[in-house]
Structure formats: structure tokens, C-alpha cells
VEXDO-502438 format. One line per field, with one value per residue (C-alpha): residue number from 1; x negated, y negated, z. Coordinates in steps of 0.001 Angstrom, whole numbers, padded with zeros to 6 digits. Last residue first. Layout:
<recs>
pos <- [NUM  ...]
u <- [X  ...]
v <- [Y  ...]
w <- [Z  ...]
</recs>
This chain:
<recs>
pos <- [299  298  297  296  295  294  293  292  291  290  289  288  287  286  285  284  283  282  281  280  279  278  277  276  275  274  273  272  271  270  269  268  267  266  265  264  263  262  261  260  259  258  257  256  255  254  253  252  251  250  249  248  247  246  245  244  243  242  241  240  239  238  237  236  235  234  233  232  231  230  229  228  227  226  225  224  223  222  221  220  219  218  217  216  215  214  213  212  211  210  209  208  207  206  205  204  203  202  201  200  199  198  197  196  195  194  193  192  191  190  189  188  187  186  185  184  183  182  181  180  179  178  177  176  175  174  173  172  171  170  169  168  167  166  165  164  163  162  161  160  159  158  157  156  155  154  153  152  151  150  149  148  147  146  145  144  143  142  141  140  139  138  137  136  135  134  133  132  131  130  129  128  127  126  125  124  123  122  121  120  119  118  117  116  115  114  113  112  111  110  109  108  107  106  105  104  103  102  101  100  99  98  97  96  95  94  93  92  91  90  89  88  87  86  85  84  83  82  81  80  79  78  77  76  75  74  73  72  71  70  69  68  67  66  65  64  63  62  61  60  59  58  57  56  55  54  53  52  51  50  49  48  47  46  45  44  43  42  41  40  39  38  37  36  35  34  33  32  31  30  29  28  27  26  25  24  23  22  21  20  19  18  17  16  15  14  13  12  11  10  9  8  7  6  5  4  3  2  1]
u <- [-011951  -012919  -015541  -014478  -015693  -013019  -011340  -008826  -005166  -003626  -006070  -009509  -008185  -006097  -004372  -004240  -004844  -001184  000045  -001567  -000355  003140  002842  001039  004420  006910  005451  007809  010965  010223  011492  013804  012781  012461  015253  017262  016560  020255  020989  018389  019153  019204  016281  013822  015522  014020  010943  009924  011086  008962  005808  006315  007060  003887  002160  002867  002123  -001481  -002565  -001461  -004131  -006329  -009683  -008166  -006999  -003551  -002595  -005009  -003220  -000065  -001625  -002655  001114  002162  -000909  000869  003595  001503  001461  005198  004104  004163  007611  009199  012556  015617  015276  017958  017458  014145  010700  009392  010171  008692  005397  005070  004143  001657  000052  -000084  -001898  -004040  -005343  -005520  -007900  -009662  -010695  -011756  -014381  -015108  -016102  -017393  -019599  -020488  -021672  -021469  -024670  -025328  -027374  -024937  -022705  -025200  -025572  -022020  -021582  -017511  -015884  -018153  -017344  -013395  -014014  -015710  -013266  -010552  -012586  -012805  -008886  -006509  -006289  -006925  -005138  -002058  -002099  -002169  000845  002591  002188  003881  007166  007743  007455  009576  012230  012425  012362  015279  017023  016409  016916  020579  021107  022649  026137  026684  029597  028744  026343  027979  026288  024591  023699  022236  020090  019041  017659  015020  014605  011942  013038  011143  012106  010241  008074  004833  004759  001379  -000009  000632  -001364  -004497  -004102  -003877  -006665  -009012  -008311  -007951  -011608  -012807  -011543  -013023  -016532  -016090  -015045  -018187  -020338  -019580  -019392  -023331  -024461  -022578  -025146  -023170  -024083  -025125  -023336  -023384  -020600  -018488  -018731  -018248  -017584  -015256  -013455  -013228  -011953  -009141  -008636  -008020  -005492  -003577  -003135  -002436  000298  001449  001416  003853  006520  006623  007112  010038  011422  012031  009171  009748  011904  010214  007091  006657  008370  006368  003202  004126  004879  001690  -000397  000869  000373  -003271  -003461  -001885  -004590  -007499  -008425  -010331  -011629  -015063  -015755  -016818  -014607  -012440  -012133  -010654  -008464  -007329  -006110  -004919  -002475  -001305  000399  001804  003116  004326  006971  008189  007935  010532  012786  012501  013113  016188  017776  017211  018677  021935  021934  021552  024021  026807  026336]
v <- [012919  015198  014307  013348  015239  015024  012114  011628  011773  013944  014014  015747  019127  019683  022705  022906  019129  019058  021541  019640  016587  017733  018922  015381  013564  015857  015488  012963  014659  017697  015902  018265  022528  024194  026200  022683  022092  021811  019656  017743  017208  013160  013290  015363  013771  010453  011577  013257  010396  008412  010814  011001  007326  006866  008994  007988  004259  005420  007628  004386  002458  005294  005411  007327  010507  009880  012374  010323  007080  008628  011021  006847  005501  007502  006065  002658  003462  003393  -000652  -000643  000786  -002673  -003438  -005455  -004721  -002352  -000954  -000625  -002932  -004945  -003835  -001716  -004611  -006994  -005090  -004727  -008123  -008241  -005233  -006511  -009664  -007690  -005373  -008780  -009958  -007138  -006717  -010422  -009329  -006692  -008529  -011223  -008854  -007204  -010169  -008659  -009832  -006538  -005382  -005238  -003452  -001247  -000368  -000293  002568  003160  001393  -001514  -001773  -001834  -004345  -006528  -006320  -007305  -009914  -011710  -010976  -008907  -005584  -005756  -008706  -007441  -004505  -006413  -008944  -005881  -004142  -007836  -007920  -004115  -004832  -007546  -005816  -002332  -003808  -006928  -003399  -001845  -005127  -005206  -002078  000436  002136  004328  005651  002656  000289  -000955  -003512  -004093  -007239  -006080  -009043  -009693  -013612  -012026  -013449  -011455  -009540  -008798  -006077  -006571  -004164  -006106  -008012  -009850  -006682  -005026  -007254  -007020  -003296  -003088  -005439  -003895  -000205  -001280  -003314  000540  002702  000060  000535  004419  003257  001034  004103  005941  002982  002681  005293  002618  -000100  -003100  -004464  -001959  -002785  -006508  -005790  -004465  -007297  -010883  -010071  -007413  -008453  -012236  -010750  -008908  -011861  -014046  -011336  -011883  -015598  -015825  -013023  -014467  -018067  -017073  -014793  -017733  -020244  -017763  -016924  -020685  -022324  -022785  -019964  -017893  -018374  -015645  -012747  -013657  -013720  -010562  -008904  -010276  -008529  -005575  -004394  -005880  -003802  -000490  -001350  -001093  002280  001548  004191  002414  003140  -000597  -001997  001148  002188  -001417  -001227  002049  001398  -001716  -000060  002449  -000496  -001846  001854  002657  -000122  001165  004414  003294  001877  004549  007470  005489  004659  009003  009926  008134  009035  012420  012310  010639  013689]
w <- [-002595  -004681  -007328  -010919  -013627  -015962  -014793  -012073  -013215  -011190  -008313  -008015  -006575  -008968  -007917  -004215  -004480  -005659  -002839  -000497  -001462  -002206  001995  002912  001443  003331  006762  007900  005996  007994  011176  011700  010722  007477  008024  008057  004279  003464  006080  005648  001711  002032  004251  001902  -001554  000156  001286  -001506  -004266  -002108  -002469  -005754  -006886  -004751  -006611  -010352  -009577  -007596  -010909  -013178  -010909  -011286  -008880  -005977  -008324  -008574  -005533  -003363  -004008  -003194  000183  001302  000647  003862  006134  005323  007166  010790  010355  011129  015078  016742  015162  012649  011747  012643  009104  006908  006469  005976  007472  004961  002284  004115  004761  000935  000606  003414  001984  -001820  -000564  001770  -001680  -003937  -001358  -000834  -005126  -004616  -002196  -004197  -007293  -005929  -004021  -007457  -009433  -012303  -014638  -016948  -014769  -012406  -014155  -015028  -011395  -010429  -013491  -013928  -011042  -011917  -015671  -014468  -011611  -014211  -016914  -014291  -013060  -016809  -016875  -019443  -018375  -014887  -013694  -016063  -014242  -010597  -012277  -013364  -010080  -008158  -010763  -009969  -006550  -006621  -008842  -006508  -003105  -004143  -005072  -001747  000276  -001502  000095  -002017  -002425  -005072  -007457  -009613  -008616  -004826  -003631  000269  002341  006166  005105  002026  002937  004707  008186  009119  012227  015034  017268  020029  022833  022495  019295  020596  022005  019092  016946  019109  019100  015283  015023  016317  015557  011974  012154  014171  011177  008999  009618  009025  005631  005356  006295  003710  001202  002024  -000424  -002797  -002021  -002727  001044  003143  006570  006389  003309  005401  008205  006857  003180  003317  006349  004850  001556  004344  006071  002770  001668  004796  004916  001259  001774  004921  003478  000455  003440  005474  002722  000733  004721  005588  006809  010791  011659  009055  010641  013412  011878  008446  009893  012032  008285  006934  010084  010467  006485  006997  010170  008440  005503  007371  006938  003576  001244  000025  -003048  -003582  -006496  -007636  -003470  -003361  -006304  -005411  -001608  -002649  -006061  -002969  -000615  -004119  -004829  -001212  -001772  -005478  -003774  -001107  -003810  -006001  -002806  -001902  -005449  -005971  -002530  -003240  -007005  -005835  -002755  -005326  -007504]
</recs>
């Protein structure tokens, strides 16, 4: 019983992570259907902000100037370069999301350079910090995990429900060109649907990196590709979809590691490719996403 509550605190707290990397996928591909590639960079990026600054700005400054640093590079990504390629158009978003494959590879490389062969840490004030709740054991950074990010998604939802923008992001995911003829200035739109997407990326980049985690390292950026199956498994376009993945996939990975041992005939390191087997199998039978709607394309 203790394993299960173990594995099931684990796999909340990791999805509660993967959700707020998921939530930017969505909102971006909602605003400009572009599926964007860059989010391992953005993810790199607001955690090497925070490795770099703490020292100087305690880790609350640090960690509030890497979010606004990184959300502003990702609206200036989206309206310096993507949105030169096309514009609104959304038989452009094809290209755009190639575009990004080579902005990721960019700045990925850049940013691993700079971190080199270090272990940064971020000075979180969790540290190696853990509390017992009940029979189980939990790291401190796990539950700090859990109530930020939970905090963070409300915010987004409550950006969408009950905001001027967030009435304009919905009425352009559903028709962009009535939107805009009913005044929506899509590129504000879409710039400030990037912005909110880095933001959430730097934040969750903390939480990835804290223990038990050895810290910050050139390859941290590579976790976001494990929120990306979450998003897909909602449907792309569904906020709630994205939520309901990602507690999915990290409920996977978790009960996956915790019940190795037990899982050993289907060979180590199964735990890693855990998340893109539910996705499969998901797709396998709705192949739109779980909560796409009806006539929704695949992904």
C-alpha cells in the first residue's frame, strides 16, 4: 500500500509539472495551429535563468524574471520570425512548426554550450527537504510541485474563461477568419498566447529540476518532449484535454518505475517509453484525442 501511495504522489506531482508544459503546447496550437518544437529551449532557458541568478536575486526574484524573461522570448519568436513566415495564414502553421524545429535547435545548442558539463542547481528553498504524510514519504519539492502548478493552471483557465483575450483566443481557435472579421487582432492574439506558453515552461523547469533531481543540465530541455504525447492525448486544442493527459502520462511513469520489478519482462528503461505506449494505444482508439471534438482532424 505504501508503494501505491508512493507511486501515486510521484506520478501527480510529475503530471501536475507536465500539465503546465502541456496547457503551452495547447494554447499556442489553439491561437495559430502551429505545434511548436520550441518548448524544450524555452523550458532550458528559464531554468538556466534561474541557475544563473539565484545567487544574485534570491530564488523567488530569479525564478519571477526567468518566467518574464522567457515568455517575452517566446512572443518575440512568434512575432519576429514565425509570424514572417505566413503571418496568420493558417496554411502557413505548417511551415511555422517546421520553423521552430530549427529556433529549438538554436537555442538548445547555444544553451548547452553555456551549461557545458554542470550540474546547476537552482537554489530552491525545498531542497533535499522531505515530509512524511502518513505511511509516505514525499519530497517537499513534490508537494511545493503539485500547489504551484495547480495555482499557475487556474490562473491560465481563469485567463480563458473570464478575459477579453481569452474570448478572443477561444473565437479564433474555432473560425480564425470570422474572428477576424469580427475585429481580433490575431497576432496579438498569438503573440500573447507564446508568452503565457514560455512563462508556464520556465516555471515548470524548476520543478523538473529540483530533488530528487541532480539539477539543471544541458539535456533538461529533452523533458518537455514527454508532456507533448499529454497534450496530444487531450485532443491538442482542449485545455481540460491537456490537464487529463498529463496526469496520465505522469501517473504512467510513476506506477511504471515504482512497479519495475514487477514489469521486468517488459524490459529496463520501459518507464521512458511508457507515455508514447498509452498514446498509442489511446490514438489506437480515438484517434483525434480524448476530448477533441466531433470532427476534429488528427493530429
Amino acid at each position: 500500500m505504501t508503494g501505491f501511495l508512493d507511486a501515486l504522489l510521484n506520478g501527480l506531482s510529475l503530471g501536475s509539472v507536465y500539465a503546465l508544459i502541456a496547457l503551452g503546447f495547447v494554447t499556442i496550437f489553439k491561437a495559430s495551429g502551429v505545434l511548436s518544437f520550441t518548448h524544450g529551449s524555452l523550458l532550458l532557458l528559464g531554468g538556466y535563468l534561474v541557475a544563473v541568478l539565484h545567487d544574485d536575486l534570491g530564488f523567488a526574484g530569479a525564478l519571477a524574471l526567468a518566467v518574464v524573461v522567457t515568455a517575452a522570448v517566446a512572443g518575440a519568436l512568434d512575432r519576429l520570425v514565425l509570424q514572417r513566415v505566413g503571418g496568420t495564414d493558417p496554411h502557413a502553421a505548417h511551415v511555422q512548426t517546421i520553423v521552430t524545429i530549427g529556433i529549438d535547435i538554436i537555442l538548445v545548442t547555444d544553451l548547452a554550450r553555456r551549461i557545458g558539463g554542470d550540474l546547476l542547481p537552482l537554489g530552491d528553498p525545498w531542497g533535499n527537504a522531505v515530509s512524511d504524510l502518513g505511511p509516505v514519504t514525499v519530497a517537499d519539492s513534490r508537494i511545493a510541485a503539485i500547489l504551484v502548478s495547480a495555482a499557475a493552471i487556474g490562473g491560465a483557465f481563469a485567463l480563458f474563461r473570464f478575459t477579453p483575450w481569452g474570448l478572443s483566443l477561444r473565437a479564433a481557435a474555432e473560425d480564425r477568419e470570422a474572428a477576424a472579421l469580427m475585429g481580433v487582432r490575431l497576432t496579438r492574439v498569438r503573440t500573447a498566447a507564446w508568452c503565457l506558453a514560455g512563462g508556464l515552461a520556465a516555471l515548470a523547469a524548476v520543478f523538473l529540476v529540483a530533488f530528487p533531481a541532480p539539477g539543471l543540465e544541458r539535456t533538461t530541455g529533452q523533458i518537455a518532449l514527454k508532456a507533448f504525447p499529454a497534450a496530444i492525448l487531450g485532443g491538442m486544442a482542449s485545455p481540460v484535454g491537456a490537464l487529463v493527459g498529463s496526469m496520465l502520462i505522469g501517473l504512467t511513469e510513476a506506477f511504471v518505475a515504482g512497479y519495475q520489478s514487477d514489469l521486468h519482462v517488459l524490459g529496463e528503461g520501459f518507464g521512458d517509453v511508457a507515455p508514447y505506449a498509452v498514446m498509442v494505444l489511446v490514438l489506437l482508439v480515438r484517434p483525434a484525442g480524448l476530448f477533441a471534438a466531433k470532427g476534429a482532424a488528427r493530429v
